[in-house]
N, C-alpha and C positions, 0 to 999 in steps of 0.2 A: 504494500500500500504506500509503504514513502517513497517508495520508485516511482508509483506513479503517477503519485502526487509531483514530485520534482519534474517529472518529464510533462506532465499537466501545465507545471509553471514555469513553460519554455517558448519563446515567440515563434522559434525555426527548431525542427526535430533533424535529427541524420537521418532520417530516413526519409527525409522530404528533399533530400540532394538528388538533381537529377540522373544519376547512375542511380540508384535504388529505385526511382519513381519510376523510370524506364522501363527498368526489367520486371516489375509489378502491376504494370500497367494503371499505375496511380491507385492502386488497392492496398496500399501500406498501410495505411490506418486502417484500415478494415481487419487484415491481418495481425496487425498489431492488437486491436481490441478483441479480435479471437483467442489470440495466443494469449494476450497477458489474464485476460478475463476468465477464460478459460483455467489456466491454472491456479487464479486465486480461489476462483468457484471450487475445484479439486481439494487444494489447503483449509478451504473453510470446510470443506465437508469430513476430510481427515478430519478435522479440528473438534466436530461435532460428534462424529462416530460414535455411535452407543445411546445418544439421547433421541428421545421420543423424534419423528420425524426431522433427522438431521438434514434429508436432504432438502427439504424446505425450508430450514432454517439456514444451511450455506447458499441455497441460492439468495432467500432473501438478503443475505447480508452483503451478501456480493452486489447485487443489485442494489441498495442502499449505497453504498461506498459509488458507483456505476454515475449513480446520480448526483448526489454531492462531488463528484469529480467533474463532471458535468458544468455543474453550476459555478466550479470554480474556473471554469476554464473563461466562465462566458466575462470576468474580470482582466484576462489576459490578452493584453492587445495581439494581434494576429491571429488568434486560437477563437475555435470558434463552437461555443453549446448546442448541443444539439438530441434532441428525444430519439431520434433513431441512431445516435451512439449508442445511447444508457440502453435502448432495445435489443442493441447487439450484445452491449455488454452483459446482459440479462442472462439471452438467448446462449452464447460463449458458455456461460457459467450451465448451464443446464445441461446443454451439448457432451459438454465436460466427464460434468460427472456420471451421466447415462454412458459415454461411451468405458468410462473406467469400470462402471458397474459391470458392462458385458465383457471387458478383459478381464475381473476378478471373477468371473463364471464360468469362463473358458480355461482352456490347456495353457494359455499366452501367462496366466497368474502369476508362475515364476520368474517369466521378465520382465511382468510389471516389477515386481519385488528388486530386481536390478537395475531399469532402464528409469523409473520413477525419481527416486533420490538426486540423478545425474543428470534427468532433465531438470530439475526443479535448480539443481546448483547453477545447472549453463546459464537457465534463464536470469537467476541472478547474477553472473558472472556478468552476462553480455549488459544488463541493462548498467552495471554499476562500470562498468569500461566504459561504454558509453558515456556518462555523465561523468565519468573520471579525465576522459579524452584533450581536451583542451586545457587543464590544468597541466597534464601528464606531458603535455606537448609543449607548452611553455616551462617545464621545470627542467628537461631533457634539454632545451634550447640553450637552457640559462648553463646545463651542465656543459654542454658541447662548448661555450666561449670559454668555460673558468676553464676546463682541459686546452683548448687550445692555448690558453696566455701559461700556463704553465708549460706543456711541452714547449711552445716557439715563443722565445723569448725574443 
């Protein structure tokens, strides 16, 4: 959620550079709100597991969060609110965890049990690189001159 809140409170995303728009045919957000939606829908419902109607309770929540992510966007200049995000972002969350439900019913169990954990880190991985990027990039810069004035004197 504070990924995506952060990337929420961004004028220009990396994935709206035209090398990515391109090849997506301008569906980046849409994928984006799949994938990220998606897996938080999965985490809240892990989250809930065991209680009375969990899976109506992760999707609600996810769809709550959907919205109020929404609403803050519509504050952010260039970014823009919209009901048929929070519909997707809904829809993502439900999609989700229906299809997790029919991997833990089938033979695939045991890879969920392996491939689950490793997606859930990538996706952290990639969003917190992302948002790391331009710091990363200027601190490397800063390294590259203090090495060079040292080596070449």
């Amino acid at each position: 959620m504070a990924l995506v809140t952060y990337w929420s409170n961004q004028a220009t995303l990396p994935i709206d550079r035209p090398l990515v728009a391109d090849v997506l045919h301008n569906l980046q957000h849409r994928l984006a709100h799949l994938l990220v939606y998606g897996l938080m829908g999965v985490l809240a419902w892990w989250t809930f597991d065991g209680l009375p109607r969990a899976t109506l309770l992760a999707i609600a929540v996810t769809s709550l969060f959907g919205i109020t992510d929404e609403w803050h966007q519509s504050f952010i200049p260039g970014r823009r609110s919209a009901i048929d995000d929070w519909l997707l972002d809904t829809a993502a969350a439900a999609l989700a965890i229906f299809v997790v439900t029919r991997i833990r019913a089938s033979r695939l169990r045991s890879y969920l049990r392996v491939l689950a954990p490793a997606a859930v880190c990538a996706g952290f991985a990639i969003g917190i690189g992302l948002a790391l990027r331009p710091e990363m990039s200027a601190a490397l810069a800063a390294l590259r001159l203090h090495l060079r004035g040292v080596f070449f004197q």
